[in-house]
C-alpha positions as CSV (number, residue, x, y, z in Angstrom):
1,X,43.7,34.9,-11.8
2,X,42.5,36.0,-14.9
3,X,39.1,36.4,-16.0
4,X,39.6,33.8,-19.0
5,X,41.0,31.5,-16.8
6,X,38.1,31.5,-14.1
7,X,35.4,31.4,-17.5
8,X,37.5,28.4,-18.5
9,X,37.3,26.9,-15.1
10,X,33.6,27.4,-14.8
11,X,32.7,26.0,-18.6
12,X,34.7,22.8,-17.2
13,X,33.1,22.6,-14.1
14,X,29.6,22.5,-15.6
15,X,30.6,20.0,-18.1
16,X,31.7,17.8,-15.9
17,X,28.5,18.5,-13.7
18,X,25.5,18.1,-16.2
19,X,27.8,15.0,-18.2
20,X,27.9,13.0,-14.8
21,X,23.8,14.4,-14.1
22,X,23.2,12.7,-17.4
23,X,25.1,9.3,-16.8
24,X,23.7,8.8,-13.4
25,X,20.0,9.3,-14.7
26,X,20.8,6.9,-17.6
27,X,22.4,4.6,-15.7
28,X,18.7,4.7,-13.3
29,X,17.2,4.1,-15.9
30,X,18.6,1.5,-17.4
31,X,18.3,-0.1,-13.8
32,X,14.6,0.6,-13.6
33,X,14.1,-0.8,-17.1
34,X,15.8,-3.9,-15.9
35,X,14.4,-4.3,-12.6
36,X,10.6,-3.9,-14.4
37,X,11.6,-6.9,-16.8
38,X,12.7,-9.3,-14.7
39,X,10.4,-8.7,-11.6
40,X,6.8,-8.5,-13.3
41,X,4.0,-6.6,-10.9
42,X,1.5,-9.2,-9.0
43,X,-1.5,-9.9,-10.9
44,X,-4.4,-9.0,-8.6
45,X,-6.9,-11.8,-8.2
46,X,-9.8,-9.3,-9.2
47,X,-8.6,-10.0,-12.9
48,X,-8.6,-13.5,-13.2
49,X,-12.2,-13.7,-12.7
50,X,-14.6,-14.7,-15.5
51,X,-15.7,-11.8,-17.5
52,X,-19.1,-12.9,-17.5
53,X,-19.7,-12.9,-13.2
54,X,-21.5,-10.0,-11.8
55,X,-19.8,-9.1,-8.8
56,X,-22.6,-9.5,-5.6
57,X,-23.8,-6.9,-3.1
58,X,-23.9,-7.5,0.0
59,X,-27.5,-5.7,1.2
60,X,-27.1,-2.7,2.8
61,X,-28.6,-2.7,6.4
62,X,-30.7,0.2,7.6
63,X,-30.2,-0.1,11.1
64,X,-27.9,2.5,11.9
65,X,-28.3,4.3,14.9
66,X,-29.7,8.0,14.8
67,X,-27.2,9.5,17.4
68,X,-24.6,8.5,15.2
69,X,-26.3,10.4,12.2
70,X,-26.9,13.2,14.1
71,X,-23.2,13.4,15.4
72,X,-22.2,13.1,11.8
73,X,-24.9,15.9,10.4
74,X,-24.0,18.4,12.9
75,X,-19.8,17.6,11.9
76,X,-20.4,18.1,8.5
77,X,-22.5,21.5,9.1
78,X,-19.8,22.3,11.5
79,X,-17.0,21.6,9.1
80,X,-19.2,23.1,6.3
81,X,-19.6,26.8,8.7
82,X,-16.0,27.3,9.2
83,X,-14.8,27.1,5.6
């Protein structure tokens, strides 16, 4: 084969490539697009509350247990010694 031939070949082959590449993206797009319009995202129920409400706290209690603390502390300053 000549060397012509093969550069010919190869210009063909990467048209053909990046034309289908660009039809298929369009094409998911298009899709996407479509699928966005006719399928609208939930509305979360945090939003249809009155702008004017304060949300509440709930009171924080302070009895937690001091072995769990310590077991906590001594992770973290574990965790914080080996990095």
């Amino acid at each position: 084969m000549d060397i012509t031939t093969l550069l010919f070949e190869a210009g063909n082959l990467m048209l053909v490539g990046m034309i289908s590449v660009f039809l298929f993206l369009g094409l998911l797009v298009i899709v996407v697009q479509t699928t966005a319009k006719y399928c609208p995202a939930d509305i979360p129920p945090a939003a249809t509350k009155k702008p004017n409400q304060q949300p509440t706290q709930q009171p924080v209690s302070n009895t937690l247990d001091p072995k769990l603390i310590a077991a906590i502390t001594s992770a973290v300053q574990q965790y914080r010694d080996n990095k």
